[in-house]
C-alpha positions as CSV (number, residue, x, y, z in Angstrom):
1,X,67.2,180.5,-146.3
2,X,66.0,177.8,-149.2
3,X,63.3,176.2,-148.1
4,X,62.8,174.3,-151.0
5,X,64.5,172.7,-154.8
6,X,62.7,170.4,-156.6
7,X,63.2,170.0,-160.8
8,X,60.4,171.6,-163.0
9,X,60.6,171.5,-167.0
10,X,64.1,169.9,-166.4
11,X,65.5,172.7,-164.9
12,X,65.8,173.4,-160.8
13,X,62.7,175.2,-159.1
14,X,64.3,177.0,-155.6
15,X,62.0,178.9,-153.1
16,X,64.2,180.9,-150.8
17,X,62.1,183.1,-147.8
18,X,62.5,184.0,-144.6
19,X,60.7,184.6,-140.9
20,X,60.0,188.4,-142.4
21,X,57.9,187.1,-144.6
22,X,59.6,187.4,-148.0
23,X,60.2,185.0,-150.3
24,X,61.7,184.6,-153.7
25,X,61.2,182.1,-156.2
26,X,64.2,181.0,-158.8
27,X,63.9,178.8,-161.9
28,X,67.4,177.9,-163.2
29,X,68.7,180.7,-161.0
30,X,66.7,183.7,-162.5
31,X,63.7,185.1,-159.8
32,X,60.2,184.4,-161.5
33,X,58.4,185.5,-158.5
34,X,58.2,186.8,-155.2
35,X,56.4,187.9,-152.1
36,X,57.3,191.0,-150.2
37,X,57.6,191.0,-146.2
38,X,54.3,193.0,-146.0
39,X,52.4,191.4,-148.1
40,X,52.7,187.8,-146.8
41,X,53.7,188.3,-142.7
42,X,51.8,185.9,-141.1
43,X,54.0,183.2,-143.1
44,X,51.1,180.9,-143.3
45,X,50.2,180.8,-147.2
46,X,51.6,181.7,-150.4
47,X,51.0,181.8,-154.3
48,X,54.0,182.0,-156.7
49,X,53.1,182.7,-160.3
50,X,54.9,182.6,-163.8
51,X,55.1,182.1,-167.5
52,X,57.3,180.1,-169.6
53,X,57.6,180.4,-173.4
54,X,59.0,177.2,-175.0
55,X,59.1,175.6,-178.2
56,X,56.7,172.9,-178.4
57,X,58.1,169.3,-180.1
58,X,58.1,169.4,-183.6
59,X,57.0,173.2,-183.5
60,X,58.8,176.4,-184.3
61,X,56.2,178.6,-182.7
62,X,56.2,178.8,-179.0
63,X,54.3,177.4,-176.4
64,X,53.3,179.3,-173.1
65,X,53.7,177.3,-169.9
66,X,51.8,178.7,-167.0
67,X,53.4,177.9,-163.6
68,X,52.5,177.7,-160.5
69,X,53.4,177.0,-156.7
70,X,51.3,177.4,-153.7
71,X,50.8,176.0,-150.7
72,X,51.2,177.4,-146.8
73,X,54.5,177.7,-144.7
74,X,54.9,177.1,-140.7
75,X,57.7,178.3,-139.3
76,X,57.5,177.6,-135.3
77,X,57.9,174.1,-135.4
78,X,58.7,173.9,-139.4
79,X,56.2,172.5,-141.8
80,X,56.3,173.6,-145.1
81,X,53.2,171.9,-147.8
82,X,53.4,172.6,-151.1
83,X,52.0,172.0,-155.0
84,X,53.5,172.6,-158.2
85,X,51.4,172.7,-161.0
86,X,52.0,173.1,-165.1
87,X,48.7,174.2,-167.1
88,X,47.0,173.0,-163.9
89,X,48.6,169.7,-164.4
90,X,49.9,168.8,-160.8
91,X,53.6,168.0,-161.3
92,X,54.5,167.8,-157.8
93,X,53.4,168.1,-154.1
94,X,54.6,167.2,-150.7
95,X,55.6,168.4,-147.4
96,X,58.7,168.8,-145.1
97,X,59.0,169.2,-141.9
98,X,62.3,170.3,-139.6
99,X,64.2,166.9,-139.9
100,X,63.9,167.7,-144.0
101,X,66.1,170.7,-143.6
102,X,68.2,168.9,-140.8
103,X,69.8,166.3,-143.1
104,X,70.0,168.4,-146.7
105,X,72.9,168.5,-147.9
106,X,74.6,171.9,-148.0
107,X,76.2,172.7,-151.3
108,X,79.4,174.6,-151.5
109,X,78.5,178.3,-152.4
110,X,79.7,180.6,-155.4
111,X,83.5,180.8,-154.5
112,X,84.7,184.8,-154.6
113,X,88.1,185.8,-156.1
114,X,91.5,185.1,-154.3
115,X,92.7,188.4,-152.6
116,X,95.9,188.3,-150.5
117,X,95.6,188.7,-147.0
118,X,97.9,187.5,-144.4
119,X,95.1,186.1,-142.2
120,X,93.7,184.2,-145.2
121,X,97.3,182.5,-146.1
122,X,97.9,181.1,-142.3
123,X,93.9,180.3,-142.9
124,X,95.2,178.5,-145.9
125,X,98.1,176.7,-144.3
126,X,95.8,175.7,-141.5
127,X,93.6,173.9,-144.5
128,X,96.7,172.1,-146.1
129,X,98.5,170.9,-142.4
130,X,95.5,170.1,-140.7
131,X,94.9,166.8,-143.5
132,X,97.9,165.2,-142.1
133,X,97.4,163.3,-138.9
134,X,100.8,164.0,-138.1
135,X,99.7,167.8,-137.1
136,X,97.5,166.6,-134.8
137,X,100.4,164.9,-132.6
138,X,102.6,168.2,-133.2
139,X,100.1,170.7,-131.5
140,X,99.5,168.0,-128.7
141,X,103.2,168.0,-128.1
142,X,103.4,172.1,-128.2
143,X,100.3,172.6,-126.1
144,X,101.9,170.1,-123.5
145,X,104.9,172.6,-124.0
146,X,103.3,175.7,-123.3
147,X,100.8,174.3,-120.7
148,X,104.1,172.7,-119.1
149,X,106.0,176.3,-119.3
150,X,103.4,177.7,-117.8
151,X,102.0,175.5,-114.8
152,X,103.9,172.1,-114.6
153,X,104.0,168.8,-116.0
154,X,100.9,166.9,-114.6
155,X,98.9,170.1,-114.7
156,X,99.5,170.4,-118.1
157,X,98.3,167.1,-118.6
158,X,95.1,167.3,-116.6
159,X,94.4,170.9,-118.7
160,X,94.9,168.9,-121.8
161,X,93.0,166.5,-120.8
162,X,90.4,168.7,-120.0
163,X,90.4,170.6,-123.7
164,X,90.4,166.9,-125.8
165,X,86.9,166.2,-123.0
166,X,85.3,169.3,-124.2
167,X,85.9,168.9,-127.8
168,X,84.9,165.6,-127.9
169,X,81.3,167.0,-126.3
170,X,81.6,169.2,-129.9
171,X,82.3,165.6,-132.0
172,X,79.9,163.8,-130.0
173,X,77.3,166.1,-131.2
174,X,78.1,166.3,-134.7
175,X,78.6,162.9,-134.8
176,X,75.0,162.4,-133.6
177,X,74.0,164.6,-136.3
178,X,75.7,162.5,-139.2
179,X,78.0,164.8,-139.9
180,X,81.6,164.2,-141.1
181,X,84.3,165.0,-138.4
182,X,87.8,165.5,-139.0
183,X,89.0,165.3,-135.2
184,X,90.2,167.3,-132.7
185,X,92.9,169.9,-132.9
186,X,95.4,171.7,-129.8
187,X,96.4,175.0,-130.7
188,X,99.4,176.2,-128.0
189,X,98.2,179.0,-125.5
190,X,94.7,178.6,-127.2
191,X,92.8,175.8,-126.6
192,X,91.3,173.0,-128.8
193,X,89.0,173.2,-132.1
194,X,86.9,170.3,-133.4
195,X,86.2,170.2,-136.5
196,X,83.7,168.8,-139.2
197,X,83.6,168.4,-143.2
198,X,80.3,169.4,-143.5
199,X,77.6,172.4,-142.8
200,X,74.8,172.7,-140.5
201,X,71.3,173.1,-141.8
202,X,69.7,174.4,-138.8
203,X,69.7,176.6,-135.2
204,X,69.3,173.2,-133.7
205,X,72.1,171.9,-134.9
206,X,73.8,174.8,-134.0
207,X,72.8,174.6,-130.3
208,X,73.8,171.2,-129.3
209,X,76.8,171.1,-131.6
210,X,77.9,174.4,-129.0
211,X,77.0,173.4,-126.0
212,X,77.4,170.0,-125.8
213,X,81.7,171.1,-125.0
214,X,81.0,173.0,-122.1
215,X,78.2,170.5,-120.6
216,X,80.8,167.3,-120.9
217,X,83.2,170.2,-119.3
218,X,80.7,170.5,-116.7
219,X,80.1,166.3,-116.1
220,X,84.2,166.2,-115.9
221,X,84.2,168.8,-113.0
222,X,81.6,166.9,-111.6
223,X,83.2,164.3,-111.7
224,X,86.7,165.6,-110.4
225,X,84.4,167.5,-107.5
226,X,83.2,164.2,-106.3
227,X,86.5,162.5,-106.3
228,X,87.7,165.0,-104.4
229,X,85.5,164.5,-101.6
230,X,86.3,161.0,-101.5
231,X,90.3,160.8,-101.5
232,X,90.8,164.2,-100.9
233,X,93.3,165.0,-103.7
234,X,93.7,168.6,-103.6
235,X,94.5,168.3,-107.6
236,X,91.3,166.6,-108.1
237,X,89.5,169.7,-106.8
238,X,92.6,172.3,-109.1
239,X,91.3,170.2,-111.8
240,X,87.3,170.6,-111.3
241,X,87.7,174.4,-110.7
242,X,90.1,175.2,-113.7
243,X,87.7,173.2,-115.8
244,X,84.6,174.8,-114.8
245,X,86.7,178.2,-115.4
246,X,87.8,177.3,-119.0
247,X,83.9,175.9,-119.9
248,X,82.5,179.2,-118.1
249,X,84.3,181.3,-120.4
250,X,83.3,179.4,-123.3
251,X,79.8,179.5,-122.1
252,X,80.0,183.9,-122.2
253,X,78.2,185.0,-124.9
254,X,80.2,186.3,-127.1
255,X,81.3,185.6,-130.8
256,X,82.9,183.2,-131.9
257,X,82.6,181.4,-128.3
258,X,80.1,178.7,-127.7
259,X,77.9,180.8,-125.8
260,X,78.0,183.2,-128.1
261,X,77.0,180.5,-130.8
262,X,74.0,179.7,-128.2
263,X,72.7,183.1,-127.7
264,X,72.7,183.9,-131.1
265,X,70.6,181.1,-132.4
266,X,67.8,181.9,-129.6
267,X,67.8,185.3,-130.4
268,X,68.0,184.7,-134.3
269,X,64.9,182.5,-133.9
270,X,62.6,184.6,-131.8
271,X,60.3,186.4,-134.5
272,X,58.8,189.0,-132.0
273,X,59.5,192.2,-130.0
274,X,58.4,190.1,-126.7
275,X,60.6,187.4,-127.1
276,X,63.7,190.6,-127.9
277,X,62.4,191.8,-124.4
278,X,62.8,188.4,-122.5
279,X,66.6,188.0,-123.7
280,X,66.9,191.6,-122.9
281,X,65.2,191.3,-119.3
282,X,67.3,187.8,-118.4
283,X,70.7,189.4,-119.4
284,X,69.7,192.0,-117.1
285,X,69.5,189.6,-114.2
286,X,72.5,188.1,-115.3
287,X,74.4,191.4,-115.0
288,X,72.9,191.3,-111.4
289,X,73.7,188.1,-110.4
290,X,77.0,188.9,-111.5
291,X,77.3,192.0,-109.6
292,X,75.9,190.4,-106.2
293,X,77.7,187.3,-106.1
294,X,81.2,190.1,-107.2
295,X,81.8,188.2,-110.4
296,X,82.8,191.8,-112.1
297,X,84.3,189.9,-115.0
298,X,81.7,187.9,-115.8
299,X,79.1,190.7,-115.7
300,X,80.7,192.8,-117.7
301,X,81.2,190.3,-120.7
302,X,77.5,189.5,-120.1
303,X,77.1,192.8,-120.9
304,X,78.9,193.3,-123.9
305,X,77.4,189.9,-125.5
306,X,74.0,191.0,-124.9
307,X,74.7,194.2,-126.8
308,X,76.1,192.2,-129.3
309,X,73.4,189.6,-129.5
310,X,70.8,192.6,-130.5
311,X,72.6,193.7,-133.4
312,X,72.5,190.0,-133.9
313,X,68.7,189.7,-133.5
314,X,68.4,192.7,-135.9
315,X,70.1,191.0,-139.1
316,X,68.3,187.2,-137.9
317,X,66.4,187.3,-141.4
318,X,69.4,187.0,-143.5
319,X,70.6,183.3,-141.7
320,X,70.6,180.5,-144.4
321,X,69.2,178.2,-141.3
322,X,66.3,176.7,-140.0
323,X,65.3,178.6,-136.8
324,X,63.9,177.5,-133.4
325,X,60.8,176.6,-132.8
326,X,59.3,177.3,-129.1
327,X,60.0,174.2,-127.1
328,X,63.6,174.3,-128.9
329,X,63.8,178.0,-127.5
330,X,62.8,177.1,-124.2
331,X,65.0,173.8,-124.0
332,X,67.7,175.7,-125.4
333,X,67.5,178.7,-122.8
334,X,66.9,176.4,-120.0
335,X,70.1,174.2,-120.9
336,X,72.3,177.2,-121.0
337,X,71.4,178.5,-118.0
338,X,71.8,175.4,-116.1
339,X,75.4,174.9,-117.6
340,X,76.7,178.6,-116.6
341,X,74.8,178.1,-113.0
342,X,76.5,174.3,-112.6
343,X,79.9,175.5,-113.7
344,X,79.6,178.9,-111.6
345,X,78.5,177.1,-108.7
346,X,81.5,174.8,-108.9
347,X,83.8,177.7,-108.7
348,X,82.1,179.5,-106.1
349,X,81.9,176.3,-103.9
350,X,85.1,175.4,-104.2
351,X,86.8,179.1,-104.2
352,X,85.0,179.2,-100.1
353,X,88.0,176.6,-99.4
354,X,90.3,179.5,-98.4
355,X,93.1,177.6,-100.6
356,X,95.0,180.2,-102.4
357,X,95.4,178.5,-105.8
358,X,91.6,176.8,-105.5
359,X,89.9,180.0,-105.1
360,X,92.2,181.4,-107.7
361,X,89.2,181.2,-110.6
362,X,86.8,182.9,-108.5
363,X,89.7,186.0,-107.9
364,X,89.7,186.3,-111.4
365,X,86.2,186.4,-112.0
366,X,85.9,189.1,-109.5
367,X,88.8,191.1,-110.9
């Protein structure tokens, strides 16, 4: 990931690195210097060195310019400290912490050729419909449709409801962030999408932007459970356990789901075999949960993420973001937990009514 782009002899100085170890230096986009994974691990200190030849003013012959940047990097929480000196003239020193790299700005990267593909034109159409709020009323209207086709009228509307309340956790989030949102979206027999104009800097962001949909999901079942007690509106309680159902699923972590999302950033962030071995260990005894409590589905899709989250883990050094630091682990793991328990719990709960079409969720967890 960059960690850092400051000017230097009117041209751009970038140091990219990453939890390995490595780093590489760029002036003007040609490496000048780096550091190989062994031969800087600990991640704590580091000397870039180089040369410049340029003409002096009112010179023909050149003049040699010997840079250099040093300083010492933290990555668990972030802190990077650095000096950039010219001829031992300092030019430049400073520090930056994780709130630095939270509000950069992410520049658009190098765009690649145009090749055909049929995904990437409906990708494209998506792009050019989605700027007219117009769109936004059209997919309502076909989600009510479908949901309508399927179920009924005032189910539909509850499930929509539901959707626009878990995307809004998603804008909520970004917006607390500062970033640009462009709304939220109903795709027919697919769900919602929020979405934002700009990029993410860090795991963090990452995290809360993810979760925060299926933990307003969760508050809304909550919410539905309670009123249940009190009026005892059978749809109340349809309501609470089809929500927790549709957040549960998009709690399972699995690409491009928001647990998936979750999982990934924890185990992209963990920079040692024992922390590998502690994901490893509490998917394990999620799988056995699963299989006590005869939520087959569920286990098995635990499964499958896990495996996935590994192969994850094993490429975590070529993310352009920030990582976790240990409390942000912890907090993260904790979070996610409680959200799949709270949502699981609600099924459960309410699937012990005997009701054929409440305990419907929970059928279909055990299938």
């Amino acid at each position: 990931m960059q960690l850092l782009e400051i000017e230097c002899l009117g041209k751009t100085l970038r140091l990219e690195g990453s939890m390995a170890g490595w780093q590489q230096l760029f002036w003007d986009d040609q490496c000048v210097s780096q550091i190989s994974a062994n031969a800087n691990a600990d991640g704590e200190s580091f000397l870039h060195q180089f040369t410049l030849r340029t003409e002096g003013e009112g010179q023909t012959e050149q003049v040699e310019l010997h840079v250099e940047l040093s300083g010492s990097l933290q990555w668990q929480p972030f802190d990077l400290q650095f000096k950039l000196l010219v001829n031992n003239e300092l030019l430049h020193e400073n520090s930056l912490n994780e709130k630095d790299i939270e509000q950069r700005q992410v520049m658009p990267g190098e765009k690649q050729p145009m090749k055909f593909s049929f995904v990437g034109m409906a990708g494209l159409g998506l792009k050019l419909l989605k700027s007219a709020k117009v769109i936004k009323v059209l997919f309502a209207a076909g989600s009510l449709a479908a949901y309508s086709w399927l179920f009924s009228i005032e189910f539909a509307i509850a499930l929509i409801l539901c959707l626009v309340f878990h995307e809004y956790g998603h804008i909520k989030a970004m917006k607390y962030f500062g970033l640009k949102t462009k709304g939220i979206y109903l795709i027919p027999f697919v769900g919602g999408l929020a979405l934002s104009d700009d990029k993410i800097n860090t795991r963090w962001q990452d995290i809360v932007i993810s979760i925060m949909g299926p933990f307003f999901g969760l508050i809304l079942s909550l919410a539905c459970l309670v009123g249940y007690w009190l009026t005892d509106i059978e749809i109340l309680a349809g309501l609470a356990v089809f929500n927790a159902l549709l957040n549960l699923f998009n709690m399972l972590p699995v690409l491009p789901l928001d647990g998936g999302h979750v999982l990934k950033s924890i185990a992209f962030s963990i920079n040692s075999k024992v922390g590998l071995v502690a994901c490893v260990l509490g998917a394990v005894l999620g799988v056995y949960i699963s299989y006590h409590f005869g939520l087959a589905l569920l286990g098995f899709l635990l499964a499958i993420g896990s495996i996935e989250i590994f192969f994850e883990y094993k490429r975590r050094h070529l993310s352009d973001l920030l990582p976790l630091n240990r409390y942000a682990q912890i907090v993260s793991a904790l979070w996610y937990v409680l959200t799949v328990g709270g949502l699981s719990a609600i099924i459960w709960f309410v699937g012990q009514t005997g009701n054929g079409a409440l305990s419907l969720p929970l059928k279909i967890l055990a299938s």
